[in-house]
C-alpha positions as CSV (number, residue, x, y, z in Angstrom):
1,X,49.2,69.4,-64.3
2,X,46.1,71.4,-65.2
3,X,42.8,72.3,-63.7
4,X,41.3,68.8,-65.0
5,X,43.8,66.6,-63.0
6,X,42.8,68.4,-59.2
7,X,39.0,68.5,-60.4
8,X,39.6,64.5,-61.4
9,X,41.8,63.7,-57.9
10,X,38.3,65.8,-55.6
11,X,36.0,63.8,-58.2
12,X,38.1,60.5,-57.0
13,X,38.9,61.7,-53.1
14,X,34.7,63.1,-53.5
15,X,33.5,59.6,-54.6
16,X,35.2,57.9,-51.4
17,X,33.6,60.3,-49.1
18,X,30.2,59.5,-50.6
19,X,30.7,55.6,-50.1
20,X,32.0,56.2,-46.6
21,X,29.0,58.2,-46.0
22,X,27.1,55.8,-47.6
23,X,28.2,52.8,-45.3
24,X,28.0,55.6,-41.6
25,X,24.1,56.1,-42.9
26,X,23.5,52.1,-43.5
27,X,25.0,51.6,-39.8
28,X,22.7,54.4,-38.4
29,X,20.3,53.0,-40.1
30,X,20.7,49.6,-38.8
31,X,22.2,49.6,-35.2
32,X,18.9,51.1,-33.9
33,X,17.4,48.4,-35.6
34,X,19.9,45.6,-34.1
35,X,19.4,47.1,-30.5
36,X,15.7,47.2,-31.2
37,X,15.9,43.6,-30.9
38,X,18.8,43.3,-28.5
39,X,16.5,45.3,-26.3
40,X,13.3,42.9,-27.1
41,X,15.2,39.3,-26.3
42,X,16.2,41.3,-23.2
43,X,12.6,42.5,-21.9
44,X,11.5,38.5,-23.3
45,X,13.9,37.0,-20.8
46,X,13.5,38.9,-18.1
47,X,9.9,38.5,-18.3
48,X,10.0,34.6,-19.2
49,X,12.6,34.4,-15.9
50,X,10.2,36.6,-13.8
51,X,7.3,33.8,-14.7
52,X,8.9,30.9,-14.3
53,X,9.8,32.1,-10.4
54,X,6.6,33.4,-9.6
55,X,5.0,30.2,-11.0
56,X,7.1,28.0,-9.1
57,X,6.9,30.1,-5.8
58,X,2.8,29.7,-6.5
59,X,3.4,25.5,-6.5
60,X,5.2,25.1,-4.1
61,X,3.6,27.5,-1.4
62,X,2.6,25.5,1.6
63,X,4.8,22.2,1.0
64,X,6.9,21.2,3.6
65,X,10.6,20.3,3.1
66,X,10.3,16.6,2.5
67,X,12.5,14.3,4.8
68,X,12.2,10.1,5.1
69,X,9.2,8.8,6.8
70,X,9.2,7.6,10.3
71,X,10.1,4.2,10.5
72,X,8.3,2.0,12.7
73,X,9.6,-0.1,15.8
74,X,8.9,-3.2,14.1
75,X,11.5,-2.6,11.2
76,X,13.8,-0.1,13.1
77,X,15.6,-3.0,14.6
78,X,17.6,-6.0,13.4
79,X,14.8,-8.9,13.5
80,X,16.4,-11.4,15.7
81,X,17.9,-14.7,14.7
82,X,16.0,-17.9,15.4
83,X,15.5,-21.0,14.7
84,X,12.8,-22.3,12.4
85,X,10.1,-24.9,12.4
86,X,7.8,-25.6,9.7
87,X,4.8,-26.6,10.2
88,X,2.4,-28.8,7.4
89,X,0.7,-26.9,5.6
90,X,-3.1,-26.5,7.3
91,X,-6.4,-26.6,5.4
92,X,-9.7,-26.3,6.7
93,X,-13.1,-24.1,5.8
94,X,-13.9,-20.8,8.0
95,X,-17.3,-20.9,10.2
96,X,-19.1,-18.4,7.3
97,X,-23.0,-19.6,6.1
98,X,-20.9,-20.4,2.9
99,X,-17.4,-21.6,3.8
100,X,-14.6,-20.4,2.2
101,X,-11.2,-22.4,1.7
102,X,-8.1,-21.3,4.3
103,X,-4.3,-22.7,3.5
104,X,-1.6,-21.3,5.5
105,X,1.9,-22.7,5.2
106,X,3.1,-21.6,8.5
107,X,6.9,-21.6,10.0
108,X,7.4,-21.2,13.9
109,X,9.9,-19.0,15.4
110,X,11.8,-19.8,18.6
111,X,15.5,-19.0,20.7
112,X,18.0,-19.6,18.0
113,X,19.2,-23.4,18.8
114,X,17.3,-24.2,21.7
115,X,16.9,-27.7,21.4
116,X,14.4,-28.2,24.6
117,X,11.4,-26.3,22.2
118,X,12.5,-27.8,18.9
119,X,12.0,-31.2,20.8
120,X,8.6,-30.2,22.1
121,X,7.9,-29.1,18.9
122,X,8.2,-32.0,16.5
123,X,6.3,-34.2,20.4
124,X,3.6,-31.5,20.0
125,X,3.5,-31.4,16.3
126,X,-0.1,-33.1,15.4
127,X,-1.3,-31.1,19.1
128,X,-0.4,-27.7,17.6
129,X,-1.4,-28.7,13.9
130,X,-5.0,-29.4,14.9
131,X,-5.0,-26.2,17.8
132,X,-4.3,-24.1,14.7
133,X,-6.7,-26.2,12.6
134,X,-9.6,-25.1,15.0
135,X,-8.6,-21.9,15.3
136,X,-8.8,-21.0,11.2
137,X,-12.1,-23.0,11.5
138,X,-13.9,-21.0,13.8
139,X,-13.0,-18.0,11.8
140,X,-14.9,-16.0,9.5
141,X,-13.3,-15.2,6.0
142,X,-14.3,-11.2,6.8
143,X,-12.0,-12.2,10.0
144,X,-8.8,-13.6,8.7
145,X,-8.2,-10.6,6.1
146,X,-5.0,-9.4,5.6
147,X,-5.9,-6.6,7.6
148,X,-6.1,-8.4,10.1
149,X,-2.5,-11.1,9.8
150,X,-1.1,-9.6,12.9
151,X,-4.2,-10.2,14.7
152,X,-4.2,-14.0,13.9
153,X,-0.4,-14.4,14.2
154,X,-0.4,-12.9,17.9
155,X,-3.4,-14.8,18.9
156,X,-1.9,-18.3,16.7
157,X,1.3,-17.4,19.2
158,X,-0.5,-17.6,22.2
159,X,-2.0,-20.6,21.6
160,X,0.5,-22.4,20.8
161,X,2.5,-21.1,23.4
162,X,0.1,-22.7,26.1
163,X,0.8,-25.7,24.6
164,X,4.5,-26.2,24.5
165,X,6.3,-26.2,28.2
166,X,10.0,-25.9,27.0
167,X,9.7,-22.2,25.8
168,X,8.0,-19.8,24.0
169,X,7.7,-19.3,20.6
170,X,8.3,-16.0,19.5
171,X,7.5,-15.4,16.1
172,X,4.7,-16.9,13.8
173,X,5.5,-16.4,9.7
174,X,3.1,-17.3,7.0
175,X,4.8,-18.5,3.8
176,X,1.4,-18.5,2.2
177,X,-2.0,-17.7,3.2
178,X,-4.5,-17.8,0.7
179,X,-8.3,-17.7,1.6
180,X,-10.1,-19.1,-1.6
181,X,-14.1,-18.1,-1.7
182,X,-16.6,-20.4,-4.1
């Protein structure tokens, strides 16, 4: 072996250094790029998170924790079970300069199976048709609203309940009530 065969095995062993050192200067050369950007999505997250908290902090300063709405007396309880009558249905013109046109379809409510008011019901039948008759007819339109349905039912009730001596009816329940103006 001469002096060519070393110089060719450092020329060989020489040429793998360079092309390690080539691919140690490429991965210099790109890690800082790499945690350049590492370092960038970062900062972008942390930012984007730090928004989004303070945005929803901002909305939602000064709201209460929402819970159910109170529920009234009227529906807080089972409605109690009666018995029915229907009543025809009643048409007649309120007491306005120019009429309007009032049909209820009404349905009485009294003690579940008492038979003493469903008998002086159907006896006072054409009594308590024409008492509510009146009544709607000596109404204005601007009074019989739907504003103001609990208004005419209770004071409907009461009338009617002077009428009838077996009982007391105790629930009045339009099944229409349509107030037509021309």
């Amino acid at each position: 072996m001469g002096d060519e065969d070393i110089y060719a095995e450092e020329e060989v062993g020489g040429g793998d250094e360079l092309e390690v050192g080539e691919q140690s200067s490429a991965i210099k050369e790109l890690l800082p790029k790499i945690l350049r950007w590492v370092a960038i999505i970062v900062v972008a997250v942390i930012f984007i998170v730090t928004v989004v908290f303070f945005t929803m902090r901002i909305m939602t300063q000064g709201t209460t924790t929402q819970s159910y709405a109170v529920q009234s007396p009227e529906y807080a309880t089972e409605p109690e079970v009666m018995s029915w009558y229907a009543l025809e249905e009643i048409r007649t013109r309120t007491a306005d300069k120019n009429p309007s046109t009032v049909i209820i379809k009404a349905k009485l409510g009294y003690e579940w199976e008492n038979a003493d008011i469903q008998t002086d019901l159907i006896q006072r039948s054409e009594i308590i048709y024409d008492a509510m008759r009146q009544y709607l007819s000596s109404k204005t339109a601007a009074e019989l609203t739907p504003q103001t349905e609990m208004q005419v039912k209770q004071e409907m009730k009461e009338k009617i309940n002077r009428l009838i001596s077996a009982g007391k009816i105790q629930e009045i329940v339009f099944m229409e009530y349509n107030i037509f103006q021309y």
